[in-house]
TORKOL-4160 file (C-alpha; in steps of 0.2 Angstrom, whole numbers, padded with zeros to 4 digits, m for minus):
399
<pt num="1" X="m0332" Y="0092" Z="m0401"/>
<pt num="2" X="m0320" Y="0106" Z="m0397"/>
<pt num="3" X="m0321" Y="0103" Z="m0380"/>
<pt num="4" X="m0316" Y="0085" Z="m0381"/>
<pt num="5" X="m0299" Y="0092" Z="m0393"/>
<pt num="6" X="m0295" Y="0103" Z="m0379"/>
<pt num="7" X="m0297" Y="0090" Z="m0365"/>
<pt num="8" X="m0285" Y="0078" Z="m0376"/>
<pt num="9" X="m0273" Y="0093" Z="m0378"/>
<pt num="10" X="m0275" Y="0096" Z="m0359"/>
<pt num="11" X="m0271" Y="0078" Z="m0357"/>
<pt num="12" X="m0258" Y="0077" Z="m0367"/>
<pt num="13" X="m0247" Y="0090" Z="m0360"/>
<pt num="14" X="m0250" Y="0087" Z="m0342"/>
<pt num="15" X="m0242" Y="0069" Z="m0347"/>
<pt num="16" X="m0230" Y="0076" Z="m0354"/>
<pt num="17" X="m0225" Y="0090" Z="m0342"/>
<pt num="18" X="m0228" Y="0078" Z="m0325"/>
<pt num="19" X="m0225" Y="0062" Z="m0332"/>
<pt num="20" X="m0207" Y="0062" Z="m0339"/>
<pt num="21" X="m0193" Y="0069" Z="m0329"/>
<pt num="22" X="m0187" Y="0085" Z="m0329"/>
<pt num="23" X="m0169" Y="0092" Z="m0327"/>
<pt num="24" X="m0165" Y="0106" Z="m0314"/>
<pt num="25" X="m0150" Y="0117" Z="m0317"/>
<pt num="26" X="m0147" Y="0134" Z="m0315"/>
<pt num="27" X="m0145" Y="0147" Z="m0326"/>
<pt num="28" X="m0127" Y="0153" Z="m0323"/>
<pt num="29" X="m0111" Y="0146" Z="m0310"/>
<pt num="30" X="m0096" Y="0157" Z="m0304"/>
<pt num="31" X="m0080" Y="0148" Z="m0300"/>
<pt num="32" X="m0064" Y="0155" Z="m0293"/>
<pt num="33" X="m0049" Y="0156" Z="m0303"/>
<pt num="34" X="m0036" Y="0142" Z="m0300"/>
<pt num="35" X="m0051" Y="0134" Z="m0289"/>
<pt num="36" X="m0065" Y="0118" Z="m0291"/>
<pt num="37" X="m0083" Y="0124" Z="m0296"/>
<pt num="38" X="m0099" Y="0111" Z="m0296"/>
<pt num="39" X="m0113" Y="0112" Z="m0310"/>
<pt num="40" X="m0127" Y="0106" Z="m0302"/>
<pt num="41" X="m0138" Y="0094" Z="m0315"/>
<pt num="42" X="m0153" Y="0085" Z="m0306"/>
<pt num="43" X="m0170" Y="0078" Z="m0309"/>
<pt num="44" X="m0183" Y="0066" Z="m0299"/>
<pt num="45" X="m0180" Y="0047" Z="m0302"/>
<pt num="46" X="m0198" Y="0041" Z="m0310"/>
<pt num="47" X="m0204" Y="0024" Z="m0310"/>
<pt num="48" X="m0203" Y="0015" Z="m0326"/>
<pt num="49" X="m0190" Y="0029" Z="m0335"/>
<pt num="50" X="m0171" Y="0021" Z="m0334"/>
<pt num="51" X="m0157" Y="0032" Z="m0336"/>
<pt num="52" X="m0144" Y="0026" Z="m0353"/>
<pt num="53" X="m0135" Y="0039" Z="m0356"/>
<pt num="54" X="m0128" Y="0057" Z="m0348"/>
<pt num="55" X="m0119" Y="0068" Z="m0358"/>
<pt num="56" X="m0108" Y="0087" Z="m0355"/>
<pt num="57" X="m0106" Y="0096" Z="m0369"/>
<pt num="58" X="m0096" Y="0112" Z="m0371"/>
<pt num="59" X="m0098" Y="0126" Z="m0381"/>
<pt num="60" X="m0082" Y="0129" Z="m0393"/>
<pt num="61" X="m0087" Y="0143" Z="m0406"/>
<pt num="62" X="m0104" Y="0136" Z="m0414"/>
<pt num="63" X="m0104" Y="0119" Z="m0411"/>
<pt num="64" X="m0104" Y="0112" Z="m0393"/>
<pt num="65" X="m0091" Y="0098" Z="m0391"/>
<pt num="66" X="m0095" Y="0081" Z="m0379"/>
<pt num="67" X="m0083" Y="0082" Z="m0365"/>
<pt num="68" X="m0090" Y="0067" Z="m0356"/>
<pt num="69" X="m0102" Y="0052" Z="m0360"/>
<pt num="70" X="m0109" Y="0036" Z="m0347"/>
<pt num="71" X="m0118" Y="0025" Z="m0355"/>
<pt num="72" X="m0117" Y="0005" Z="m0349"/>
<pt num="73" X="m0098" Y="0004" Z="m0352"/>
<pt num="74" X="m0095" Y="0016" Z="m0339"/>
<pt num="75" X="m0087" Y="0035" Z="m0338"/>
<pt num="76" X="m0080" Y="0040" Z="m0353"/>
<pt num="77" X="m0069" Y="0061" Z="m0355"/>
<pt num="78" X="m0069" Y="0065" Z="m0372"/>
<pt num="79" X="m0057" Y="0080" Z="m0370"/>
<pt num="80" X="m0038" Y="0079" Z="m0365"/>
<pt num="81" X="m0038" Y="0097" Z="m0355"/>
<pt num="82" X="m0050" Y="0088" Z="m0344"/>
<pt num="83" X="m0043" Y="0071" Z="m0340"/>
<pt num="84" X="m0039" Y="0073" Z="m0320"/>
<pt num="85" X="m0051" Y="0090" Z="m0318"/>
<pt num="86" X="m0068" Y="0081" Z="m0322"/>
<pt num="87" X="m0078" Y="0071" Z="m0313"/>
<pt num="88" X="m0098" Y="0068" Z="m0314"/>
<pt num="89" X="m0107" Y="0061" Z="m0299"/>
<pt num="90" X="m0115" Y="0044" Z="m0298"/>
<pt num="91" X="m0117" Y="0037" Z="m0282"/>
<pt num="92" X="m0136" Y="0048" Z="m0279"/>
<pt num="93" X="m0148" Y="0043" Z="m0290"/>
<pt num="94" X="m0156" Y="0058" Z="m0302"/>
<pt num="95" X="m0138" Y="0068" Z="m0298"/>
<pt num="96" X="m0129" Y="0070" Z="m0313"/>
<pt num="97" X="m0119" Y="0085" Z="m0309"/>
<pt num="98" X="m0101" Y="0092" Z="m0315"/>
<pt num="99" X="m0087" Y="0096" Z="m0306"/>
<pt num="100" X="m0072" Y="0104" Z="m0312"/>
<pt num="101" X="m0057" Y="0107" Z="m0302"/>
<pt num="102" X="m0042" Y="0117" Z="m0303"/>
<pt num="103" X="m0052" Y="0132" Z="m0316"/>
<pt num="104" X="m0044" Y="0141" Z="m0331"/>
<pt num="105" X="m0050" Y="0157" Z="m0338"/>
<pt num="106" X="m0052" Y="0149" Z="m0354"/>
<pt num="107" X="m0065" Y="0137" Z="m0345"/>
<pt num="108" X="m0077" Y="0150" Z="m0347"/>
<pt num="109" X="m0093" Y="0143" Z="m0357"/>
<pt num="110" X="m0110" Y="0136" Z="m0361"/>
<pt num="111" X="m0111" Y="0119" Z="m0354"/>
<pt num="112" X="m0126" Y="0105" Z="m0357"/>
<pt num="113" X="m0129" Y="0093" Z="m0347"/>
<pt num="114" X="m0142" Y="0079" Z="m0358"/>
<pt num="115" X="m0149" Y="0066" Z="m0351"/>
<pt num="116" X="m0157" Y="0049" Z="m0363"/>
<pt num="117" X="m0170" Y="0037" Z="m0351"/>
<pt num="118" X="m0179" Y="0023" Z="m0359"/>
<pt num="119" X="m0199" Y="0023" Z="m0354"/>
<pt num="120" X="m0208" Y="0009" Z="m0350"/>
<pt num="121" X="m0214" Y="0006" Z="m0369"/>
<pt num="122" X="m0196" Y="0007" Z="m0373"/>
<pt num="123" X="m0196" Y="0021" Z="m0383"/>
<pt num="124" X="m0181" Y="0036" Z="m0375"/>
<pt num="125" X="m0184" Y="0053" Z="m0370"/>
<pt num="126" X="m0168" Y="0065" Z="m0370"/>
<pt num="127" X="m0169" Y="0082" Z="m0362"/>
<pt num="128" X="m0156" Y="0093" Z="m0359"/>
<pt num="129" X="m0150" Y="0110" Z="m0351"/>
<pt num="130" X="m0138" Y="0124" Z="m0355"/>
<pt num="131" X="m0129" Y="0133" Z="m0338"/>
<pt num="132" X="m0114" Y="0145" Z="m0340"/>
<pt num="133" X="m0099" Y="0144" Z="m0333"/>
<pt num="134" X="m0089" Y="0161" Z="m0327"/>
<pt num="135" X="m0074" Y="0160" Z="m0321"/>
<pt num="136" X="m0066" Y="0176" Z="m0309"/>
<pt num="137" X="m0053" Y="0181" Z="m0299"/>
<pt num="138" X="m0057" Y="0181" Z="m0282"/>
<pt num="139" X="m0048" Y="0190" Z="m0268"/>
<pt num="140" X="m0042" Y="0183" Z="m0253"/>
<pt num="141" X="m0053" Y="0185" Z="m0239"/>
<pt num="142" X="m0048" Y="0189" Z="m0220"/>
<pt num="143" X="m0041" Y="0172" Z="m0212"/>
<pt num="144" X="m0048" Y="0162" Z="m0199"/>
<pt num="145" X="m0036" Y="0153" Z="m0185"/>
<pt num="146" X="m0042" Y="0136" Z="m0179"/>
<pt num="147" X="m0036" Y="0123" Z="m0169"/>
<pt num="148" X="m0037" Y="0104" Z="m0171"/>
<pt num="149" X="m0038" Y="0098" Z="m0154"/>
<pt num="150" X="m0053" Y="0100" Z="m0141"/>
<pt num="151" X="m0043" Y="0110" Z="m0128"/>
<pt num="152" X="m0046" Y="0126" Z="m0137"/>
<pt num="153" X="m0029" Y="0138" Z="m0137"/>
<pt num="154" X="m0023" Y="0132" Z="m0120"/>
<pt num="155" X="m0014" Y="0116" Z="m0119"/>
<pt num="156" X="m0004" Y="0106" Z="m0110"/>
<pt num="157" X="0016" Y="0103" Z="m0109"/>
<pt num="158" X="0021" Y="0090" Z="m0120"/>
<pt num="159" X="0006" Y="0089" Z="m0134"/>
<pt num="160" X="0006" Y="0089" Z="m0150"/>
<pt num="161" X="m0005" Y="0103" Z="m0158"/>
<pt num="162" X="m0006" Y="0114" Z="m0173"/>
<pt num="163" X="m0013" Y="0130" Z="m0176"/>
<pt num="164" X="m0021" Y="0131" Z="m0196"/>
<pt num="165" X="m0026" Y="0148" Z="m0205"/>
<pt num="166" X="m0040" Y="0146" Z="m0219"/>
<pt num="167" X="m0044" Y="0160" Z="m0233"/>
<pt num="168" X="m0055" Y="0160" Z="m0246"/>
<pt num="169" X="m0051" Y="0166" Z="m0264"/>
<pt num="170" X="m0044" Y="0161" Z="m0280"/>
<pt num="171" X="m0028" Y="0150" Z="m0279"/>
<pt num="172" X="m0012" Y="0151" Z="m0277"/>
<pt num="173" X="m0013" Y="0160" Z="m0257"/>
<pt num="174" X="0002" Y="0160" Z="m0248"/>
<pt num="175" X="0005" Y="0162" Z="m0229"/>
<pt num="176" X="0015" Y="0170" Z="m0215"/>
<pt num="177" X="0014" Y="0165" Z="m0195"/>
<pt num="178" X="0016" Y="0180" Z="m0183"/>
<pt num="179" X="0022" Y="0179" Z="m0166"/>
<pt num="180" X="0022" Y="0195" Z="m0157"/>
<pt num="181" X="0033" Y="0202" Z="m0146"/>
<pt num="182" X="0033" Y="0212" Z="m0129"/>
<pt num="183" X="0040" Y="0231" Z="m0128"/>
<pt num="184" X="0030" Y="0235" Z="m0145"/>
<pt num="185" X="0047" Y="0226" Z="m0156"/>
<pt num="186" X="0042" Y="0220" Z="m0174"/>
<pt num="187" X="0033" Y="0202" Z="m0173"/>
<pt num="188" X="0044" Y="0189" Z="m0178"/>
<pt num="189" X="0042" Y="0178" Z="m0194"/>
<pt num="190" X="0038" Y="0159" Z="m0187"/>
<pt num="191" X="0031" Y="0149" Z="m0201"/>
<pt num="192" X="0029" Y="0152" Z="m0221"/>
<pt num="193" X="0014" Y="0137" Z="m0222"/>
<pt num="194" X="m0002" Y="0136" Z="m0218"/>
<pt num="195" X="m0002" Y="0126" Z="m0203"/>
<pt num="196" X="0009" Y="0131" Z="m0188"/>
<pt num="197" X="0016" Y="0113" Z="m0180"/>
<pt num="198" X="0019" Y="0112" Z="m0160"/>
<pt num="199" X="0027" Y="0095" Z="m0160"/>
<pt num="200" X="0027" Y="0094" Z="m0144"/>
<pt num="201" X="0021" Y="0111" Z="m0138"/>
<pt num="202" X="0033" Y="0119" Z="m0123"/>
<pt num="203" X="0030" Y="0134" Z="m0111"/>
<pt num="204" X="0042" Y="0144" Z="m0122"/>
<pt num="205" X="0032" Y="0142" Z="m0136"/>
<pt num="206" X="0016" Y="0152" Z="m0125"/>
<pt num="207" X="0011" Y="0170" Z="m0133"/>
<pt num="208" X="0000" Y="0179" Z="m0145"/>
<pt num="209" X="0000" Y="0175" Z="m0163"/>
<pt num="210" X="m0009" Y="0178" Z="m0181"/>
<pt num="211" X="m0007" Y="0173" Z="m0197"/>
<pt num="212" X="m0008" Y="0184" Z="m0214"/>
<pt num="213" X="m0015" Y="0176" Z="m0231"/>
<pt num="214" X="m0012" Y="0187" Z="m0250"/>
<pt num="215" X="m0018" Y="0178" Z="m0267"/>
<pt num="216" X="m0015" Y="0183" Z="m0282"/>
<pt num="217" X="m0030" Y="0195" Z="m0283"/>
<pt num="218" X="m0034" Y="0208" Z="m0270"/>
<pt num="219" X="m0022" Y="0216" Z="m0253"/>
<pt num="220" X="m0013" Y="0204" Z="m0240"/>
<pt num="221" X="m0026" Y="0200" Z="m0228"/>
<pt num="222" X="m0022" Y="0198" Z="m0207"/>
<pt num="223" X="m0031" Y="0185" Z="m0197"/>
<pt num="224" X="m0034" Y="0192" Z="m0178"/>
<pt num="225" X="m0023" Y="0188" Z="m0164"/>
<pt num="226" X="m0026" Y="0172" Z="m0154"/>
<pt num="227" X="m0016" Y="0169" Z="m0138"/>
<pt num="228" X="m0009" Y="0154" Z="m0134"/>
<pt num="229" X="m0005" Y="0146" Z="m0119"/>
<pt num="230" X="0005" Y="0132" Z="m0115"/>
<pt num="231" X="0001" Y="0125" Z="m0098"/>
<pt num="232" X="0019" Y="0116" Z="m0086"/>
<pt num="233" X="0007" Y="0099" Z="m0082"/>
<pt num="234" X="0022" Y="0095" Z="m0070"/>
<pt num="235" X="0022" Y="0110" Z="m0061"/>
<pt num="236" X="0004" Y="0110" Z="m0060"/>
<pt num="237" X="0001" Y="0090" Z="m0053"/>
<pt num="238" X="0013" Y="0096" Z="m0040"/>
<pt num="239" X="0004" Y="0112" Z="m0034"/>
<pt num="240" X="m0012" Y="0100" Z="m0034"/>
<pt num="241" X="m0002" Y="0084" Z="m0023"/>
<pt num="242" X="0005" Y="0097" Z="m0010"/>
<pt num="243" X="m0001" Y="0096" Z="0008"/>
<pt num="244" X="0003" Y="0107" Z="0023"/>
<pt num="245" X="0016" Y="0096" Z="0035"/>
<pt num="246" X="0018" Y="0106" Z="0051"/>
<pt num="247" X="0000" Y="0113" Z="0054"/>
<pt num="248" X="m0013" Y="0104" Z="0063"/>
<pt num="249" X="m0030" Y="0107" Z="0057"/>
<pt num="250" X="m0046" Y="0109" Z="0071"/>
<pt num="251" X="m0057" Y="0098" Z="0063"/>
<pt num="252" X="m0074" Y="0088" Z="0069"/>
<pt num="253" X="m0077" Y="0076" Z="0056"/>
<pt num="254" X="m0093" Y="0066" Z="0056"/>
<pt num="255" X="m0097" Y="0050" Z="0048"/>
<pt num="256" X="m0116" Y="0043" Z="0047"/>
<pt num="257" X="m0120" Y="0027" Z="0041"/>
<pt num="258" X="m0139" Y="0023" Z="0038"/>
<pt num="259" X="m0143" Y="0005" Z="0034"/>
<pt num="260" X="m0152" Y="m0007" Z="0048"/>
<pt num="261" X="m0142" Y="0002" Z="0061"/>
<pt num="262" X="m0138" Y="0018" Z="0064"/>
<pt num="263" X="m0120" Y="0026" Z="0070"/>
<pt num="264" X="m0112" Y="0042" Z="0071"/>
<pt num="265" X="m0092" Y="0045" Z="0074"/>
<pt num="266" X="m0084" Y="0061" Z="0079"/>
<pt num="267" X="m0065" Y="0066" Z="0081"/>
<pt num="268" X="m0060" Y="0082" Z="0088"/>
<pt num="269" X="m0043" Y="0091" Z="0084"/>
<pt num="270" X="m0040" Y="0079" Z="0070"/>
<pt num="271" X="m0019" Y="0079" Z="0066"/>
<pt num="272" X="m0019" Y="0084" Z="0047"/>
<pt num="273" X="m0003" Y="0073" Z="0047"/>
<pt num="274" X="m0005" Y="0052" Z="0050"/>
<pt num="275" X="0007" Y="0040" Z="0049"/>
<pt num="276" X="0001" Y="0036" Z="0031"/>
<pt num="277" X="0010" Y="0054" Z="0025"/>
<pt num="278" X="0005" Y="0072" Z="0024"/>
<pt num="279" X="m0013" Y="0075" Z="0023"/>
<pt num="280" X="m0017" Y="0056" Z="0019"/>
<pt num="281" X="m0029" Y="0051" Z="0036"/>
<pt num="282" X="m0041" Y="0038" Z="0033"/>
<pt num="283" X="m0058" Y="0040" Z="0033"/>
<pt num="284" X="m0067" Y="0034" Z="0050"/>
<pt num="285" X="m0079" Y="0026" Z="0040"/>
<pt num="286" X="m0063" Y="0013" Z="0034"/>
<pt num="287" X="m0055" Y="0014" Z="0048"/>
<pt num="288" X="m0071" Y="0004" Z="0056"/>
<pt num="289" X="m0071" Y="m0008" Z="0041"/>
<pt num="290" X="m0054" Y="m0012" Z="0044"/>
<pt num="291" X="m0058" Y="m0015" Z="0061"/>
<pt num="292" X="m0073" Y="m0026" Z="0058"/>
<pt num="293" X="m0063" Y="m0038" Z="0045"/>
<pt num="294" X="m0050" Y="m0042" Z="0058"/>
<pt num="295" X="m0063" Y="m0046" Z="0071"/>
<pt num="296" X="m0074" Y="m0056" Z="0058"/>
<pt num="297" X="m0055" Y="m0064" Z="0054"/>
<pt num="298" X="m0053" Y="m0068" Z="0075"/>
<pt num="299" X="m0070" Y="m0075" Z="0077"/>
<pt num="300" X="m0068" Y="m0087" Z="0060"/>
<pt num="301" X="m0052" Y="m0092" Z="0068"/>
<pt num="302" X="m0057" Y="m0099" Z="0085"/>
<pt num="303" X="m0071" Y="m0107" Z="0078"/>
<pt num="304" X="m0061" Y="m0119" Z="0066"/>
<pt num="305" X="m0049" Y="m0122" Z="0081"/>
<pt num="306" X="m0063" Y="m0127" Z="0092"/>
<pt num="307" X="m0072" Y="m0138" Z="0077"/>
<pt num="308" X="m0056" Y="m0146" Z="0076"/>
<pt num="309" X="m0052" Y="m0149" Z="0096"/>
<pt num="310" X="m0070" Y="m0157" Z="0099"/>
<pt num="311" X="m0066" Y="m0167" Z="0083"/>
<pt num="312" X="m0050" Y="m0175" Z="0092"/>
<pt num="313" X="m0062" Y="m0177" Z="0108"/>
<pt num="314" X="m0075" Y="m0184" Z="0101"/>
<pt num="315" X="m0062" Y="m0197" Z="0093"/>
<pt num="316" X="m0053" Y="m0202" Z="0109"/>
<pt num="317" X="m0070" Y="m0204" Z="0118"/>
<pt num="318" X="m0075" Y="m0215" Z="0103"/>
<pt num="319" X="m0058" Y="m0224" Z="0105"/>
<pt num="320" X="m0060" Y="m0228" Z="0124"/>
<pt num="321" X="m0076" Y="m0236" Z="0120"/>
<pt num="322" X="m0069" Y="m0248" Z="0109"/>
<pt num="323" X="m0055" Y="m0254" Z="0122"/>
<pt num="324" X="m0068" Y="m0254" Z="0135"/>
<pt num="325" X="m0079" Y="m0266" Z="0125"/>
<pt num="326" X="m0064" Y="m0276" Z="0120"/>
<pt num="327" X="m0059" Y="m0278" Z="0141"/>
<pt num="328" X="m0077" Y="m0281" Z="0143"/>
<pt num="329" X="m0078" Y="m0295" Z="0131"/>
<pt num="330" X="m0061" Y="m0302" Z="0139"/>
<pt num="331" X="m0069" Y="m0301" Z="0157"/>
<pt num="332" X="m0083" Y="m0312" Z="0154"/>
<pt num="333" X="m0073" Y="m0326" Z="0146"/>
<pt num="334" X="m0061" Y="m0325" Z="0162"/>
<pt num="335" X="m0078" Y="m0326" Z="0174"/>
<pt num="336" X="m0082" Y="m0339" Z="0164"/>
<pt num="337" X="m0067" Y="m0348" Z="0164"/>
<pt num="338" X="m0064" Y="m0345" Z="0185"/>
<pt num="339" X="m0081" Y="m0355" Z="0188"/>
<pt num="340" X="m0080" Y="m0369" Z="0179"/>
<pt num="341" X="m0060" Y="m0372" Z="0185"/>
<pt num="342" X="m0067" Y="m0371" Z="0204"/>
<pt num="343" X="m0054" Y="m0370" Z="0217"/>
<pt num="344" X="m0037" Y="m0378" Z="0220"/>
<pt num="345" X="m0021" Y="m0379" Z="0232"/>
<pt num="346" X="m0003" Y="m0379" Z="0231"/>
<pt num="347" X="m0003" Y="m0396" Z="0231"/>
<pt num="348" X="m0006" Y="m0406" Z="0216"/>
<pt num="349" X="m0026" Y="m0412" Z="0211"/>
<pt num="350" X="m0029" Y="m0430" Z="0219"/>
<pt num="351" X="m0042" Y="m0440" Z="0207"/>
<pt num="352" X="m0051" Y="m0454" Z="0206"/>
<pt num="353" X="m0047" Y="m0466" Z="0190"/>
<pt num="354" X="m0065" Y="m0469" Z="0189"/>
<pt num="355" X="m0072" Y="m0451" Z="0187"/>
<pt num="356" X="m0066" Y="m0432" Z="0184"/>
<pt num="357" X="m0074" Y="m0425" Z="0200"/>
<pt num="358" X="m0061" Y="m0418" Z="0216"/>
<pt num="359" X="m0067" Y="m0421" Z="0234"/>
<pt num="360" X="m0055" Y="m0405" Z="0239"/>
<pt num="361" X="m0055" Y="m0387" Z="0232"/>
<pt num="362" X="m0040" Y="m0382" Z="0225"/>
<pt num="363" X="m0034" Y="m0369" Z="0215"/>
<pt num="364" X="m0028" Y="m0375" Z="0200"/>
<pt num="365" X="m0015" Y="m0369" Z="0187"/>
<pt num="366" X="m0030" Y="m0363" Z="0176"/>
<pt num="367" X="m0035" Y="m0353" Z="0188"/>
<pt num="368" X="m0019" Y="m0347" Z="0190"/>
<pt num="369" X="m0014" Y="m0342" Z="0169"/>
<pt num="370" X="m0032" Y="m0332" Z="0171"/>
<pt num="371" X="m0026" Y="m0321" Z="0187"/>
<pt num="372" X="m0012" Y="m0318" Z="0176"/>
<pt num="373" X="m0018" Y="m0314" Z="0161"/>
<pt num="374" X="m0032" Y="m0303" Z="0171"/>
<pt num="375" X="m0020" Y="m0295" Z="0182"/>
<pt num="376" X="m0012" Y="m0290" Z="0164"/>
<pt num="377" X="m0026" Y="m0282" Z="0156"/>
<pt num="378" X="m0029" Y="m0271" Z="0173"/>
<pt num="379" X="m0015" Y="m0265" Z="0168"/>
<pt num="380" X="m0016" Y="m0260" Z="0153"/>
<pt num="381" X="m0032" Y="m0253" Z="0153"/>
<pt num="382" X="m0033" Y="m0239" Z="0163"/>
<pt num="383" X="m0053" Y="m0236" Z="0161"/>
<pt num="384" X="m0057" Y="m0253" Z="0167"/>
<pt num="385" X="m0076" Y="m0252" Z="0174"/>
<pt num="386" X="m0083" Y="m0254" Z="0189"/>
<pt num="387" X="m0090" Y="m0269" Z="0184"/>
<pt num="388" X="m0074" Y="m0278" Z="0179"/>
<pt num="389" X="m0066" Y="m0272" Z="0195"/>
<pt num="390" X="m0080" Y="m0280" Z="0206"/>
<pt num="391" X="m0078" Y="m0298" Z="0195"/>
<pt num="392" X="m0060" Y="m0298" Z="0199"/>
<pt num="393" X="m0061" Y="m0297" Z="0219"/>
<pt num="394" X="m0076" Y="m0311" Z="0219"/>
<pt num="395" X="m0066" Y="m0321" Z="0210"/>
<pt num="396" X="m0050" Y="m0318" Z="0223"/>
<pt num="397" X="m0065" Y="m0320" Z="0238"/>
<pt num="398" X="m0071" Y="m0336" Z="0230"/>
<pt num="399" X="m0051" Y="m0342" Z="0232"/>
């Protein structure tokens, strides 16, 4: 029987140990006078437990005093002194912690951060945990020089860049830009703020330079010496675009190509001056390019030009054709019309009233209009064939 009691017991306080959350914060946090502090207040989100309500409280004599309440209405500050200093994060779940900016030394104190869930049975749990706050005034630490821009502490003409010094310690911190001077003379005052501004940056402006930070609490603090360079881009893009003029380089330049075909071009003595300018030579490789378009260019030429000439040939051939076929056509109606006319004389045709036929050849006025008309067509056909030809002279035999 008592061993079943003590498993219950057991029971019970491991569910309530591991099965509720539990808030983590420490036990004490020092912020800097005049500076922002964070109370760290945490726990691990459990399933089934909802946080209602968060609470910071305050210790003022024997009674602690809410300071700020969130419930489902939203953030409330309960205190004026606080309104614009306090903020309580929200946005990561099981993070409920405190920060408080711009610190006082009457800030010192107990703080409580309490927490209400509702459990799945929907009964609450509240837990809560005291920190203490201590609030010191800190000394400035040694500053650091940085710059804003990724080329480091040498920059070119014309950019804009600043140089920034960053102390640590309790607030206000006031600060003094340095830029030392040759001959061992007293550096000379150039800024009062914490950034030095270079808008824009100029050679003059080149030299060593450090910054001094002094708080409220502890000794004026120097930074190390940076130096600084400002670089003439001009001046340099010139130095980098000069060529030599007057000299002539000894120079064997070899170019290899390596595709289906392999060649090789060497030049001896090579002039370091063209005619493109001053140290500007082609390359032999575009020189062959260049040389290989205009021949590509010449041989696409003469091709259209020839396409187009046996075009026109082929088109006058074609049109000889048809007027030979027309003069052919033309002949055989003539040979036709030359045989069945027969022949006649000067005189006129003699016939019978009883009939159409003539008992003498003549050459009658048909035969006569045809010689024209075939005379006519010699003429204007100058690719008459040797067929037509040979028609015409039996014709003139016949006669």
């Amino acid at each position: 029987m008592g061993i079943l009691l003590g498993l219950l017991l057991l029971g019970h306080l491991t569910v309530d140990t591991y099965g509720r959350p539990i808030l983590e914060v420490p036990e004490s946090v020092t912020g800097p006078w005049k500076g922002d502090v964070n109370l760290p207040c945490t726990y691990d989100p459990l399933q089934g437990y909802t946080q209602v309500l968060v609470k910071w409280l305050v210790q003022r004599g024997s009674d602690p005093v809410t300071i700020f309440l969130r419930d489902s209405s939203g953030d409330h500050i309960q205190q004026a002194k606080y309104q614009g200093r306090l903020h309580v994060s929200h946005k990561v779940p099981g993070d409920v912690s405190l920060q408080l900016s711009t610190l006082e030394m009457d800030d010192r104190s107990h703080y409580t951060c309490e927490v209400t869930w509702q459990t799945p049975d929907g009964n609450q749990v509240v837990r809560d945990k005291i920190t203490e706050l201590r609030v010191q005034k800190l000394s400035v630490s040694k500053p650091t020089v940085t710059t804003g821009s990724g080329y480091g502490f040498t920059v070119p003409q014309g950019m804009r860049i600043s140089l920034q010094c960053q102390a640590r310690g309790s607030p206000p911190i006031s600060y003094i830009w340095y830029k030392q001077q040759t001959n061992n003379q007293e550096p000379i005052k150039v800024a009062t703020l914490s950034t030095l501004l270079f808008k824009p940056a100029v050679v003059a402006d080149s030299g060593s330079y450090f910054c001094t930070a002094k708080g409220q609490v502890g000794s004026e603090q120097h930074s190390d010496i940076v130096k600084f360079v400002v670089k003439d881009s001009s001046k340099l893009l010139k130095t980098k675009t000069e060529a030599p003029t007057t000299m002539t380089y000894p120079l064997k330049a070899t170019s290899t190509v390596k595709q289906s075909w392999d060649w090789t071009t060497d030049m001896d003595g090579y002039l370091g001056e063209t005619s493109a300018g001053p140290g500007k030579s082609l390359p032999v490789f575009a020189i062959i390019l260049i040389i290989s378009l205009c021949c590509m260019v010449v041989f696409t030429m003469a091709y259209i030009m020839l396409c187009r000439k046996t075009s026109q040939q082929e088109h006058v051939y074609e049109a000889a054709r048809a007027h030979a076929r027309e003069a052919n056509d033309s002949g055989e109606t003539m040979r036709v019309a030359i045989f069945a006319s027969g022949c006649s004389s000067d005189e006129p045709t003699s016939q019978n009233l009883g009939n159409n036929y003539s008992d003498e050849p003549c050459i009658g006025q048909e035969y006569q209009i045809i010689a024209q008309i075939n005379g006519d067509y010699a003429r204007l056909l100058d690719t008459v064939p040797l067929d037509y030809e040979f028609l015409a002279t039996e014709g003139k035999s016949v006669c």
